[in-house]
C-alpha positions as CSV (number, residue, x, y, z in Angstrom):
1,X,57.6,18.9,-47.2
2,X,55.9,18.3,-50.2
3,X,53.4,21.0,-51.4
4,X,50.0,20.5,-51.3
5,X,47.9,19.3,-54.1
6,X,45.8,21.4,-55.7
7,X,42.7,19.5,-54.1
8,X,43.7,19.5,-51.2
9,X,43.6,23.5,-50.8
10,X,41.0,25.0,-48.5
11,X,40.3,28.5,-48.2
12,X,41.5,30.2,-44.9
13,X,38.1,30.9,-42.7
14,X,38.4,34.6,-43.6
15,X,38.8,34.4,-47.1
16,X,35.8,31.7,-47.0
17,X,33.4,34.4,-44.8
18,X,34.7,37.2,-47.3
19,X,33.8,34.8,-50.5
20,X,30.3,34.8,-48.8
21,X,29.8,38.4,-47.9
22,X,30.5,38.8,-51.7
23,X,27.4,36.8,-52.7
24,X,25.0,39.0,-54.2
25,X,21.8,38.6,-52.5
26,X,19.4,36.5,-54.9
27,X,22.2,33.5,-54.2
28,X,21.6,34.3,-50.4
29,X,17.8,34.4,-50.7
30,X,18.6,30.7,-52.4
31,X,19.6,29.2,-49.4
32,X,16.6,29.9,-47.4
33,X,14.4,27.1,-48.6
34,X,17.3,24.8,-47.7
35,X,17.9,26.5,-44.4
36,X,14.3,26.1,-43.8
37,X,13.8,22.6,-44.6
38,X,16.8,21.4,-42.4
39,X,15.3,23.5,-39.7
40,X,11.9,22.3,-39.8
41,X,13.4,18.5,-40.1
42,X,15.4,19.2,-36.8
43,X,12.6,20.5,-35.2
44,X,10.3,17.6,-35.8
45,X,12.6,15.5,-34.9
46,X,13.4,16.9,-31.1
47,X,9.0,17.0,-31.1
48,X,8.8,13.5,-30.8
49,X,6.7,12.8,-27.5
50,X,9.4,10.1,-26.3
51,X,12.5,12.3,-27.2
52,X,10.7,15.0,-25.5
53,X,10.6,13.4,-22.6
54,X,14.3,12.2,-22.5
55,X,15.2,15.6,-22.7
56,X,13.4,17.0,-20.1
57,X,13.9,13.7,-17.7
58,X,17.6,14.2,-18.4
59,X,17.6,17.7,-17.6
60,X,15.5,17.6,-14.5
61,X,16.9,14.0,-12.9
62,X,20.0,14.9,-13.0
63,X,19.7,17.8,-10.4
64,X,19.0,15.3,-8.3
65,X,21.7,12.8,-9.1
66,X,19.6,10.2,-11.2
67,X,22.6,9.2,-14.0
68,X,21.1,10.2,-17.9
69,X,20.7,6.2,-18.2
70,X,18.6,6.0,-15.6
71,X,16.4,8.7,-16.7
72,X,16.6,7.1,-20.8
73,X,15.7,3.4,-19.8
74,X,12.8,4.9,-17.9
75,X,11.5,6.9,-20.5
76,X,11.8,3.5,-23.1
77,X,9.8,1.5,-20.3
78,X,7.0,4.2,-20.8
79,X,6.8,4.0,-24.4
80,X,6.8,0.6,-25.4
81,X,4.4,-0.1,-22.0
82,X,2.0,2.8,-21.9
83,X,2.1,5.2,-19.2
84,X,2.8,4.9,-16.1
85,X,0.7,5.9,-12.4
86,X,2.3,8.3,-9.8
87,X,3.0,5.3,-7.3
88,X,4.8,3.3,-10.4
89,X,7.3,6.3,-10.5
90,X,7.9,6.6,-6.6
91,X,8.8,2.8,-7.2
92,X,11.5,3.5,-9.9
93,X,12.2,6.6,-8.1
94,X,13.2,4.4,-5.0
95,X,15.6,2.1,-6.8
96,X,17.9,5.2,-8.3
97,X,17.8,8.0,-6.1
98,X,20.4,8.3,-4.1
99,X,19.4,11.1,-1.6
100,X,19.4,11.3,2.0
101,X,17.9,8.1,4.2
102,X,17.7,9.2,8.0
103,X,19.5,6.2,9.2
104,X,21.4,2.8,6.7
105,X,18.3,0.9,7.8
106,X,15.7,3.1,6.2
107,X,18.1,3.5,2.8
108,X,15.9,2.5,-0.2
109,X,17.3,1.0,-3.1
110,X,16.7,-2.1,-5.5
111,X,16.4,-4.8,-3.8
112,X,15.0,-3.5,-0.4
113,X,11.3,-3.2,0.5
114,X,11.1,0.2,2.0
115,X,9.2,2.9,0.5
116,X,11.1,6.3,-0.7
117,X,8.4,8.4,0.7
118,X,8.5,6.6,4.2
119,X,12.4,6.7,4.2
120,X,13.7,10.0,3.4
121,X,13.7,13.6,5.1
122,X,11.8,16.4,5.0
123,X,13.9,18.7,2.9
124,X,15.3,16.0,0.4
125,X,11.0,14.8,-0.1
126,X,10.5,18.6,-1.3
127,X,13.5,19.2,-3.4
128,X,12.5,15.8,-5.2
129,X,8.6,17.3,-5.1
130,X,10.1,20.7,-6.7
131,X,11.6,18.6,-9.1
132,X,8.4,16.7,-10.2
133,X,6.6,20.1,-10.8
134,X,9.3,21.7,-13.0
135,X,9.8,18.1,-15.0
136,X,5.7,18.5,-15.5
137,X,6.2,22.0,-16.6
138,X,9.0,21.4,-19.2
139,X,6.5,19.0,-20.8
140,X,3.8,21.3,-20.9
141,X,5.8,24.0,-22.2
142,X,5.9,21.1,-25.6
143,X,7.2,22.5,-28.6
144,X,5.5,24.5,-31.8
145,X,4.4,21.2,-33.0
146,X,2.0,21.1,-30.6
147,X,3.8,17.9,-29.0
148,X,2.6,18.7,-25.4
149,X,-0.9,17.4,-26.4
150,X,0.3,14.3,-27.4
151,X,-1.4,11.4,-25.2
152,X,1.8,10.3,-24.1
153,X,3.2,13.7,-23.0
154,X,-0.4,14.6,-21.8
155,X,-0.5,11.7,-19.3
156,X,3.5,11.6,-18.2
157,X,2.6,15.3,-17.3
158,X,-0.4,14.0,-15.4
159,X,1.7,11.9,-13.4
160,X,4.8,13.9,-12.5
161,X,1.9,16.0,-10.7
162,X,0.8,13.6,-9.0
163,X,4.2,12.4,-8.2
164,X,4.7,16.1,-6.9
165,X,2.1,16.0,-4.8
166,X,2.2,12.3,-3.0
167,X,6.4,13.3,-2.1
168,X,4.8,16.9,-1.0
169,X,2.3,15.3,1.1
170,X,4.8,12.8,2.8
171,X,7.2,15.6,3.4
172,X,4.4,17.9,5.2
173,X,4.4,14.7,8.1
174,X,7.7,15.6,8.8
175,X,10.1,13.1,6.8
176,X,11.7,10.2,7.9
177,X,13.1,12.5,11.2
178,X,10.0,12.4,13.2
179,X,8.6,8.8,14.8
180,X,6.5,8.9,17.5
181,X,4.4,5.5,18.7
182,X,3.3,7.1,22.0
183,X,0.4,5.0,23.2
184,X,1.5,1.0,23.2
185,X,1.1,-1.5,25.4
186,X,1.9,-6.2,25.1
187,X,-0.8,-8.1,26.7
188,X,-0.5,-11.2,27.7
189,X,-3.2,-13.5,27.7
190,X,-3.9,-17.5,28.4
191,X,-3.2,-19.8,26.4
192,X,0.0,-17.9,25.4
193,X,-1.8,-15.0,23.4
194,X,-0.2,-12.0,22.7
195,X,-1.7,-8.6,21.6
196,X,0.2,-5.9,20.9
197,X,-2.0,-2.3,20.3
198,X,-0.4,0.6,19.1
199,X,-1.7,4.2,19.0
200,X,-5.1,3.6,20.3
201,X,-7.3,7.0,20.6
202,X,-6.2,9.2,23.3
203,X,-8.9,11.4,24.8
204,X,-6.0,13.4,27.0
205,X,-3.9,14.7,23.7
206,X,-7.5,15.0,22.0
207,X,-6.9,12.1,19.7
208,X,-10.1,10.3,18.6
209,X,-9.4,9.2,15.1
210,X,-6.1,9.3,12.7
211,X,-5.7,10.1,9.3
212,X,-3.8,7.6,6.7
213,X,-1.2,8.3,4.6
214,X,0.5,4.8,2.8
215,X,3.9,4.6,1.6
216,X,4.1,1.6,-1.3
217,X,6.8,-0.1,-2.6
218,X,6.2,-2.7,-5.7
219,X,8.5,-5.1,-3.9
220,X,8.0,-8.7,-3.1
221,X,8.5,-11.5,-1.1
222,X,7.7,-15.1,-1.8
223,X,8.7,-18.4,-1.6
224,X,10.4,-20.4,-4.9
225,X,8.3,-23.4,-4.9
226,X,7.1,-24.0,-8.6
227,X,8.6,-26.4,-10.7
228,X,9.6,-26.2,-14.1
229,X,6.6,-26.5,-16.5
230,X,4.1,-26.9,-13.5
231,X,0.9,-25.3,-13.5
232,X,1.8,-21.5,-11.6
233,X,-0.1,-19.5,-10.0
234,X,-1.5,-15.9,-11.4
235,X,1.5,-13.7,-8.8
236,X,4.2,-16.2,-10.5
237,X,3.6,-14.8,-14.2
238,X,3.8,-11.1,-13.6
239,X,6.3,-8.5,-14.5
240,X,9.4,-9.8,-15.4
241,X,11.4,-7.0,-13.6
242,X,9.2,-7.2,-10.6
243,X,11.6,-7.2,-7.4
244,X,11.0,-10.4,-5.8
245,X,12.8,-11.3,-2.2
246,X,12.7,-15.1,-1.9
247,X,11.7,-16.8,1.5
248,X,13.8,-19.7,1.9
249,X,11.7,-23.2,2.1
250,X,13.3,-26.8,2.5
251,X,12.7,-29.2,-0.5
252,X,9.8,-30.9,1.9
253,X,7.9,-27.4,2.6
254,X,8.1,-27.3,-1.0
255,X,6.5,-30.2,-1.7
256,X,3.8,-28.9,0.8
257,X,3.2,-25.8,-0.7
258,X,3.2,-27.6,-4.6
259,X,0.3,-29.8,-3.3
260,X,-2.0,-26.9,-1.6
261,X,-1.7,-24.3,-4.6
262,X,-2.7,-27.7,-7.2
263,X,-6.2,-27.6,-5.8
264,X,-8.1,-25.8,-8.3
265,X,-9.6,-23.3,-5.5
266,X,-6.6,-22.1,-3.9
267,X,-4.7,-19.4,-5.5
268,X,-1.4,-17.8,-4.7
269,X,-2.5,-13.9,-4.3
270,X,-0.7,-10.8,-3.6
271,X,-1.5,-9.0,-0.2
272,X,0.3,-6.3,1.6
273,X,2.8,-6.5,3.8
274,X,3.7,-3.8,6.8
275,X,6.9,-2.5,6.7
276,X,7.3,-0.4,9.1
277,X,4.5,2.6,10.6
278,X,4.8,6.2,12.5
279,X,1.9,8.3,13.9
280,X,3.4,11.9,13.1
281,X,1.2,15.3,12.5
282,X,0.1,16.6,8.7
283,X,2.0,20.6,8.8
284,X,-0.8,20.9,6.5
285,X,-4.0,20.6,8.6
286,X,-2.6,20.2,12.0
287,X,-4.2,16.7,12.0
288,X,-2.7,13.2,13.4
289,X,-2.2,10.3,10.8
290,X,-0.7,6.7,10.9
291,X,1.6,6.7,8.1
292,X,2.5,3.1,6.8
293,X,5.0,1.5,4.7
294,X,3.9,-1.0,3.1
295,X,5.2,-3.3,0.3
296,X,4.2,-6.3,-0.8
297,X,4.0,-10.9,0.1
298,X,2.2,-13.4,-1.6
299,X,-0.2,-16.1,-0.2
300,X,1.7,-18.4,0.1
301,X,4.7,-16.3,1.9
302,X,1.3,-15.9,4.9
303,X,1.2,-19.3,5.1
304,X,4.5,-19.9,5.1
305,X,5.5,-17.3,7.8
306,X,1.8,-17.2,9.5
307,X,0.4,-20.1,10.3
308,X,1.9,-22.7,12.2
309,X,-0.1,-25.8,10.4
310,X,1.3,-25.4,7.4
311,X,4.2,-27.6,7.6
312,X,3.2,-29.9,10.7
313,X,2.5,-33.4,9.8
314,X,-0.5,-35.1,10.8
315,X,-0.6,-36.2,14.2
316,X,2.2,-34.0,14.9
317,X,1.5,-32.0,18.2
318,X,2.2,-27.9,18.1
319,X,5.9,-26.8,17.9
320,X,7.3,-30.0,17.1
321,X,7.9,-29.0,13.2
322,X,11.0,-27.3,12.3
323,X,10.0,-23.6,10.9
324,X,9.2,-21.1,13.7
325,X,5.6,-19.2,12.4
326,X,6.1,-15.9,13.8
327,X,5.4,-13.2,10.7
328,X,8.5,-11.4,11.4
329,X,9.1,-11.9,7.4
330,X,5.9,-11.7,5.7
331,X,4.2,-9.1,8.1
332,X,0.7,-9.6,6.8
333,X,-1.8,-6.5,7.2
334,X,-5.1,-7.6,7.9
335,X,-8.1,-4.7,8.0
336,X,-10.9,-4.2,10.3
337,X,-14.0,-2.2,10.9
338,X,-16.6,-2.1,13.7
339,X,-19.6,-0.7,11.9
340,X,-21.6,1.5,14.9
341,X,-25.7,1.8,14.0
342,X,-27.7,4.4,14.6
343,X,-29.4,3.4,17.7
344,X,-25.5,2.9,19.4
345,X,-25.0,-1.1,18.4
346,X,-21.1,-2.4,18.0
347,X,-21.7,-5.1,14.9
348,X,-19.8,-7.6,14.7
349,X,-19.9,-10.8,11.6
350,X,-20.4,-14.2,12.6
351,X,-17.9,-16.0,10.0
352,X,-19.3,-19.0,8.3
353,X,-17.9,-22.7,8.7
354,X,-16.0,-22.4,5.0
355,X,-13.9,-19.3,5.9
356,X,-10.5,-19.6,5.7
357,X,-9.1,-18.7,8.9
358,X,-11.6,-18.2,12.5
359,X,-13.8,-20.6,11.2
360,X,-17.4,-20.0,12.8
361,X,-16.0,-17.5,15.2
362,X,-17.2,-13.4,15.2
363,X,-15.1,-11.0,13.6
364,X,-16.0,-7.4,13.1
365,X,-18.6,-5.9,11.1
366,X,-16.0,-6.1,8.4
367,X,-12.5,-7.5,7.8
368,X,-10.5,-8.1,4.9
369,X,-7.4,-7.6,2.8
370,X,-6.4,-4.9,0.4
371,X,-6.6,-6.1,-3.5
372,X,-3.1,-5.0,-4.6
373,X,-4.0,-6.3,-8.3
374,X,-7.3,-6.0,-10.4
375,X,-8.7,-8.6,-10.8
376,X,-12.0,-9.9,-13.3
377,X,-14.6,-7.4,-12.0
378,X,-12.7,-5.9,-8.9
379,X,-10.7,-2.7,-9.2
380,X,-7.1,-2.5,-7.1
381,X,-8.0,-1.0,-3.8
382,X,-6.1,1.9,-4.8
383,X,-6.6,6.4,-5.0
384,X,-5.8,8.2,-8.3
385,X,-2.3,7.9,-8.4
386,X,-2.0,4.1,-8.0
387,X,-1.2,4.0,-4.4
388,X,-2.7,1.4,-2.4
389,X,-6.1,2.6,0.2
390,X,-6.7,1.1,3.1
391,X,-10.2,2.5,3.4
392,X,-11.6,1.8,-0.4
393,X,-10.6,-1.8,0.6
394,X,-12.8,-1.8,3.8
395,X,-15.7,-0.5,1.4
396,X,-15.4,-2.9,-0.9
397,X,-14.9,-5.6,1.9
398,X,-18.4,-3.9,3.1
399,X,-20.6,-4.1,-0.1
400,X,-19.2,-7.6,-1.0
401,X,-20.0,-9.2,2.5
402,X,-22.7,-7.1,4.0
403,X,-24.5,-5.1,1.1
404,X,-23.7,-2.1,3.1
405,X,-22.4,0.5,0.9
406,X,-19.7,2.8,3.7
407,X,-18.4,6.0,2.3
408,X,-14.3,5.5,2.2
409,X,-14.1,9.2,3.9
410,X,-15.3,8.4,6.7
411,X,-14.2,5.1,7.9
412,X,-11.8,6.4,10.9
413,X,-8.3,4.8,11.5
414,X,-8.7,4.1,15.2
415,X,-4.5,2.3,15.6
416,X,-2.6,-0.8,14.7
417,X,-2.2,-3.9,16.3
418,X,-0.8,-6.9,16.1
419,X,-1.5,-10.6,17.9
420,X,-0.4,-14.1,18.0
421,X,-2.5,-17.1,19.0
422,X,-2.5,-20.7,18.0
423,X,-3.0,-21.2,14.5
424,X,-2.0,-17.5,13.2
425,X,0.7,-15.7,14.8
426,X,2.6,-11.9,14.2
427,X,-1.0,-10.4,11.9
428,X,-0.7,-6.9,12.0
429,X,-4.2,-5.4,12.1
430,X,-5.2,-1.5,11.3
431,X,-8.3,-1.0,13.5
432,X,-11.2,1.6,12.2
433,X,-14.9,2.4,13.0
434,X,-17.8,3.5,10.6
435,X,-21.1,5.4,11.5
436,X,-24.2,4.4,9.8
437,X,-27.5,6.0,9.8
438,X,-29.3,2.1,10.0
439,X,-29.9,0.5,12.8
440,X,-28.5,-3.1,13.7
441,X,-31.5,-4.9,12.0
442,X,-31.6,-2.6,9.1
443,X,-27.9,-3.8,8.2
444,X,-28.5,-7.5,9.1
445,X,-31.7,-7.3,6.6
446,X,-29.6,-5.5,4.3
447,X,-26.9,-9.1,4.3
448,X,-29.3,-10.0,1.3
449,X,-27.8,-7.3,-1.2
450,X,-24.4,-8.9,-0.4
451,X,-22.1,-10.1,-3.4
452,X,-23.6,-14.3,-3.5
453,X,-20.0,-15.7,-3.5
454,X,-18.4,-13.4,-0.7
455,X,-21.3,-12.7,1.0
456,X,-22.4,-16.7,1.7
457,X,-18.7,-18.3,1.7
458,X,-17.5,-15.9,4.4
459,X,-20.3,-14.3,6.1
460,X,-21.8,-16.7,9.0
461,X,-25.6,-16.8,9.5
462,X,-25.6,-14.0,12.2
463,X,-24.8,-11.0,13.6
464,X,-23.3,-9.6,17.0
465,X,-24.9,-5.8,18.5
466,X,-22.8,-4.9,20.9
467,X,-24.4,-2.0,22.6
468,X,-21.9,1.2,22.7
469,X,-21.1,2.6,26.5
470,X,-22.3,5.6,27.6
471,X,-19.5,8.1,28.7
472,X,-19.5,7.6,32.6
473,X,-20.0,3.8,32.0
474,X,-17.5,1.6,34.0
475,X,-16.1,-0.5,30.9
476,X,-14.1,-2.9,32.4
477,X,-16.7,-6.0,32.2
478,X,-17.0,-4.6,28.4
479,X,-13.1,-5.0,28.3
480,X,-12.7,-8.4,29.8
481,X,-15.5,-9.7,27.5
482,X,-13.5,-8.4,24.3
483,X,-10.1,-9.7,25.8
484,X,-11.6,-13.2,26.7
485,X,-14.5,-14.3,25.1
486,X,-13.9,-17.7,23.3
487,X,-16.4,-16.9,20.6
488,X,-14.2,-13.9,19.0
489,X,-11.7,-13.4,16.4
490,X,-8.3,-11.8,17.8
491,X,-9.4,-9.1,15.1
492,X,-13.1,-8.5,17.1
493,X,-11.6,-8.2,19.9
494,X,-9.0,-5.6,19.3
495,X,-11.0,-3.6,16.9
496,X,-13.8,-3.9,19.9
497,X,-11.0,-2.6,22.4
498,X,-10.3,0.3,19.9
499,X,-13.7,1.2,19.2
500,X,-14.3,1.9,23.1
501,X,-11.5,4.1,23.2
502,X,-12.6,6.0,20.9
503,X,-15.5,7.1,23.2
504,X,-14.1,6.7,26.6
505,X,-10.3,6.9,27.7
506,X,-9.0,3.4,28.0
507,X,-5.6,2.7,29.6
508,X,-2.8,0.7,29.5
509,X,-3.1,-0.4,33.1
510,X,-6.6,-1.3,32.9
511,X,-6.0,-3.4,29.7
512,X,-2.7,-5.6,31.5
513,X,-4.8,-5.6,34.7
514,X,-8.0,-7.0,32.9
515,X,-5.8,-9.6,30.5
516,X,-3.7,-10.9,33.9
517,X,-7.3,-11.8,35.5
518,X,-8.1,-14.5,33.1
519,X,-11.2,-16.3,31.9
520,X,-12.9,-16.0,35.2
521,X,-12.8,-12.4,35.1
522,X,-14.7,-12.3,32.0
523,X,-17.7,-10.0,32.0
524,X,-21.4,-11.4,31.1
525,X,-21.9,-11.3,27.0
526,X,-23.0,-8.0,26.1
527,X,-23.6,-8.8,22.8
528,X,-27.8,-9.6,21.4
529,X,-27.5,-11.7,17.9
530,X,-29.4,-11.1,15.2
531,X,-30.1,-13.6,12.2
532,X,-29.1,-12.4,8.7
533,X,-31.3,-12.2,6.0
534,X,-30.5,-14.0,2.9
């Protein structure tokens, strides 16, 4: 073996640590400005915000079996588009964790609709909470830079709190384990009307009201009916990466839909859709709430899935199109409130001839949709952390259409229903009541502080006052009225059912026995109207 050359030589690593320990010490104190410098380099290096977050993603997603990929793309997504809310996480959070589902048809994942938060158990919704609070720790903990007051690290801190805290709160219902829908009971009514009513008040278990707690999921379903370089609608442009379940639509329902969303004053919206609902009890406060997953269909998916006369040809009687109109895809969640006045009045809106749906019927004091997108002037009906709020919806719907300003707090969840009638069939409906110190008039002369587009396109030119029963009333005329009267929305009359119950025990045997007596069981009109001022 030939020797090696002279070159090539290396010192043994003894020898080399004895050739240093025989420096004399001016040559070590030499080094130390190098030393130094690399060190300092190193360190600002590992303080930049978004490598400061990788790090401690990594190190805390990975406990919980998120892959270091994951955890990196995430923390890119952040940086190049700003930071992120608490509900945009639980969405990511839902399309790469892998924990623990209850059952295969509550797994979360990419490409499914159901909220993490509604779908997992109790114990894995606190280990991933845990997790949240010790990822908002690491990043507070910063570096000697000073990088934990960076804006970015400042806010992704903000929000892994918050994160902590929404998968806390879910957990503290009990998980995806417990489901209870106790109280439920199918009417069925002439002219083949259905309502369904779920979790009414109960006045025997001491139930008069429910907290909410909303599981979202930024997940979508619509149908494909734009064509290439066709004018789109506002929902078609969004997000890129936005997971998007298509509704399937013949080339002719196509063509149907092309033509409606053309008109200059329709526009393809997003509203929420109900995916599934429990009533379960907060460990924290001892207190009942209806918690509801919820995710997320377009417009046009409602009229698609909703309403029968979509699709049907003109002159074409009812049932003879092809597509079946049931909701059992797009799931719409409609909202209502009966506003209750201070001297004991039920109020319910007379809708005007140019509303889109009930035309010229009575709805309740107010009904509307959540705004899952902010729009020119309009927040998202949503809390702090991005997830969407039921009751700041109903108090918007209130000021716009009524001028009546209700404090979100205490608008009281009352249950969920559901009904199908002739032109709009399988709307889900969460049912609530308000108190308000005015009385009937008072609100119907406050009409004339209403927004001047909502307020006159929707809003009719009078009122209903329903007067509230007295506790040892007999109801059933006041029953048979709300199940029958032609002159009501499906939504007045089952938010007027679930206002009742919530001051005197109504039954599921009284309801079926009141529904099977018909239109000639109807009680006298309860109701006084009052003109609105404008």
């Amino acid at each position: 073996m030939a020797a090696m050359p002279p070159t090539m030589n290396r010192y043994p690593w003894g020898t080399c640590l004895d050739k240093l320990l025989e420096m004399p010490l001016s040559d070590w104190f030499s080094f130390i400005p190098g030393i130094i410098a690399i060190w300092a380099l190193r360190a600002a290096w590992r303080a930049n915000p978004e490598r400061l977050m990788k790090r401690a993603r990594i190190r805390t997603m990975q406990r919980l079996g998120i892959s270091p990929r994951d955890s990196k793309l995430r923390v890119k997504s952040i940086a190049e588009n700003g930071p992120a809310s608490a509900a945009d996480e639980l969405n990511w959070l839902a399309t790469v964790y892998r924990g623990n589902a209850v059952s295969p048809a509550m797994t979360c994942g990419t490409g499914n609709p159901m909220p993490l938060t509604f779908s997992t158990s109790t114990v894995a919704l606190g280990g991933l909470s845990k997790a949240y609070s010790l990822y908002a720790a690491e990043l507070r903990k910063g570096s000697f830079l000073g990088t934990a007051s960076a804006p970015l690290i400042t806010k992704e801190a903000q929000t892994a709190i918050d994160t902590s805290a929404a998968l806390a709160s879910a957990a503290s219902g009990g998980g995806a384990e417990v489901s209870c829908r106790c109280w439920a009971v199918h009417l069925k009514l002439p002219d083949e009307r259905t309502f369904d009513l779920w979790q009414l008040p109960d006045f025997e278990s001491g139930t008069l009201a429910y907290d909410l707690f909303v599981s979202y999921r930024r997940h979508r379903l619509a149908p494909d009916f734009h064509e290439p370089g066709a004018r789109v609608s506002p929902v078609a442009i969004e997000a890129e990466d936005l997971e998007t379940e298509l509704l399937p639509t013949t080339a002719v329902e196509s063509g149907i839909l092309r033509d409606k969303f053309q008109n200059l004053r329709t526009f393809d919206s997003v509203l929420p859709r109900l995916i599934d609902w429990r009533a379960e009890r907060d460990n924290g406060n001892g207190r009942m709430r209806l918690h509801l997953a919820m995710a997320e269909t377009t417009y046009a998916a409602v009229l698609t899935d909703h309403y029968p006369a979509t699709f049907r040809k003109p002159g074409e009687a009812a049932g003879m199109q092809s597509r079946v109109a049931a909701g059992e895809n797009a799931k719409l969640l409609t909202l209502s409130t009966v506003v209750i006045t201070g001297d004991n009045k039920m109020l319910f809106a007379g809708r005007s001839k140019h509303a889109g749906s009930h035309a010229e019927l009575f709805g309740p004091a107010v009904n509307g949709n959540l705004e899952l997108r902010p729009r020119d002037g309009i927040l998202a009906d949503s809390d702090h952390r991005g997830i969407p709020d039921p009751r700041r919806a109903l108090a918007r719907e209130a000021r716009e259409e009524l001028g009546l300003h209700l404090d979100p707090e205490h608008i009281r969840a009352l249950g969920l229903a559901k009904f199908t009638v002739d032109k709009e069939r399988g709307t889900h409906v969460l049912l609530s009541v308000s108190n308000v110190a005015q009385t009937a008039k008072e609100v119907a002369e406050g009409v004339r502080f209403a927004d001047p587009l909502e307020g006159r396109w929707e809003v009719g030119s009078e009122m209903l006052a329903v007067p509230l029963p007295l506790p040892d009333s007999d109801i059933d005329g006041l029953l048979s009225w709300f199940l029958h009267s032609p002159i009501l929305t499906p939504h007045a009359a089952l938010a007027g059912i679930s206002t009742v119950a919530s001051h005197i025990r109504v039954t599921a045997e009284q309801l079926n026995r009141l529904a099977s007596s018909g239109p000639t069981g109807r009680g006298p009109d309860p109701s006084e109207r009052i003109p609105l001022q404008r």
